[in-house]
C-alpha positions as CSV (number, residue, x, y, z in Angstrom):
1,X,0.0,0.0,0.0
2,X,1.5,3.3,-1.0
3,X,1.3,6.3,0.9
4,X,2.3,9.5,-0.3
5,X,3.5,12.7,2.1
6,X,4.1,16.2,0.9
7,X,7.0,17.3,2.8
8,X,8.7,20.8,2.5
9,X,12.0,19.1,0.6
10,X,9.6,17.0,-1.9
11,X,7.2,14.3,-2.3
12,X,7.5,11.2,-0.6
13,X,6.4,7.9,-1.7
14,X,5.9,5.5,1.1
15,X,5.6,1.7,0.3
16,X,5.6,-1.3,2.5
17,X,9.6,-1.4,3.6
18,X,10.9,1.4,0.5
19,X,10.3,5.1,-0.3
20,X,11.1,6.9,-3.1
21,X,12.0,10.8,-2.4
22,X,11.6,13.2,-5.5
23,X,13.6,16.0,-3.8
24,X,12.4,19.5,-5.1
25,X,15.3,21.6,-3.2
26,X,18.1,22.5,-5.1
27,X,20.0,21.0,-0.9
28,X,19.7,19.3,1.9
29,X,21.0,20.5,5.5
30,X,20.9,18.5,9.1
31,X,17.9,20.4,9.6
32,X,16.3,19.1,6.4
33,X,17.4,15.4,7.2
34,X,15.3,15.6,10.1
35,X,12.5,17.1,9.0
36,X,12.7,14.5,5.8
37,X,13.4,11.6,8.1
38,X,11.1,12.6,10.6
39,X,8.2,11.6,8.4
40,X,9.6,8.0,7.4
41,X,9.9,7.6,10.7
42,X,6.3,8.2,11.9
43,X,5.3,6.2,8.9
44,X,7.5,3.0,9.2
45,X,7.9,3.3,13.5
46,X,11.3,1.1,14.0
47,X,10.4,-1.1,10.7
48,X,13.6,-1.1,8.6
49,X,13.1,0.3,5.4
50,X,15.2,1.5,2.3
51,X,15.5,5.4,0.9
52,X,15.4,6.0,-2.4
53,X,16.3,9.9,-3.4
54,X,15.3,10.5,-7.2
55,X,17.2,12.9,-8.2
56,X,16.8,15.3,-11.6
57,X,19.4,18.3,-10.6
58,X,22.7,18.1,-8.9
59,X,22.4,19.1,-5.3
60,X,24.4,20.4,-2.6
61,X,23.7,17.7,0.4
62,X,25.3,18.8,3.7
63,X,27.0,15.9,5.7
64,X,25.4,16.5,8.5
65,X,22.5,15.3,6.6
66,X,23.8,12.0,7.0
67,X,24.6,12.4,10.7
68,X,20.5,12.2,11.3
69,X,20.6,8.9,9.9
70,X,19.9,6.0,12.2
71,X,21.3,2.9,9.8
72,X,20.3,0.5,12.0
73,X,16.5,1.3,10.5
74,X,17.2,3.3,7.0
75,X,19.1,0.4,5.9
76,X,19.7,1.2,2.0
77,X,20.2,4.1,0.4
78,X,19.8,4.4,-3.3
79,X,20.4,7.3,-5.5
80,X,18.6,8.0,-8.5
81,X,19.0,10.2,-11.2
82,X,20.2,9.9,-15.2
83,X,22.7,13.2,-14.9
84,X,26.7,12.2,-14.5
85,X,27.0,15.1,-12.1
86,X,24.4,13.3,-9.5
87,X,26.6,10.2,-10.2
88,X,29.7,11.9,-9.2
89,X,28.0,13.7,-6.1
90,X,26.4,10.0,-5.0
91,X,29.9,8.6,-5.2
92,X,31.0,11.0,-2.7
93,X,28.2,10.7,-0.5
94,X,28.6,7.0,-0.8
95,X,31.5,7.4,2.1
96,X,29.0,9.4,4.6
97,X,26.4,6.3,4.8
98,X,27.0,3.5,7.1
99,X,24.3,1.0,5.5
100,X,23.9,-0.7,1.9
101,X,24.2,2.3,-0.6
102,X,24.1,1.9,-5.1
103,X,23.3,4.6,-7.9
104,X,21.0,3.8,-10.5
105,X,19.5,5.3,-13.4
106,X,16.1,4.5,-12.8
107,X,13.3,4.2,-9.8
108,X,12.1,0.9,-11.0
109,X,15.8,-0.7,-10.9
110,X,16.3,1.2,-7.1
111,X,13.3,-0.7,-6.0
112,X,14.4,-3.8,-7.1
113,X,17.6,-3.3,-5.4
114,X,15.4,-2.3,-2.5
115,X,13.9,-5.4,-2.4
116,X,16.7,-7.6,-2.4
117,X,18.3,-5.0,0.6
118,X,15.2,-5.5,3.1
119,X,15.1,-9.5,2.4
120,X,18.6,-9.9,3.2
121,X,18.3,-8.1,6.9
């Protein structure tokens, strides 16, 4: 069952143990983390899940974005975008994230990545 959430950062798509973020801010700072996270939290409570972030622009994520993250409950991360500067930013941020992390090119090869993530925990 998908449930969607309008945050101030972008549109979240909430599905059983995956989301996919379309993040609408050309950033992302600590504060924003929270206020991001803070609603996959209330929706999956302690239930692990995996973050996908579809991605259409380049855009400048603060690390201590990644400092909100609990891994031990956002267990994937998966980037998404087509553009080669997203690639190169999500290689970077790829050192910041303590759980499972990939790039793709498209949402629908994320999820399946997201699949295989949650069944292996």
């Amino acid at each position: 069952m998908k449930k969607n959430y309008n945050t101030p950062h972008g549109l979240m798509e909430c599905y059983e143990n995956y989301l996919v973020f379309y993040l609408s801010s050309s950033g992302i700072s600590g504060n924003a983390a929270k206020e991001i996270l803070a609603f996959a939290s209330d929706h999956y409570e302690k239930r692990p899940y995996v973050f996908i972030s579809n991605r259409a622009l380049p855009s400048d994520i603060d690390p201590a974005a990644y400092k909100a993250i609990n891994s031990k409950i956002m267990v994937g991360l998966a980037i998404v975008s087509e553009s080669e500067a997203v690639r190169n930013e999500a290689m970077v941020e790829m050192d910041m994230y303590d759980g499972s992390f990939s790039y793709f090119k498209t949402v629908d090869e994320a999820v399946e990545w997201a699949k295989t993530v949650i069944k292996e925990i």
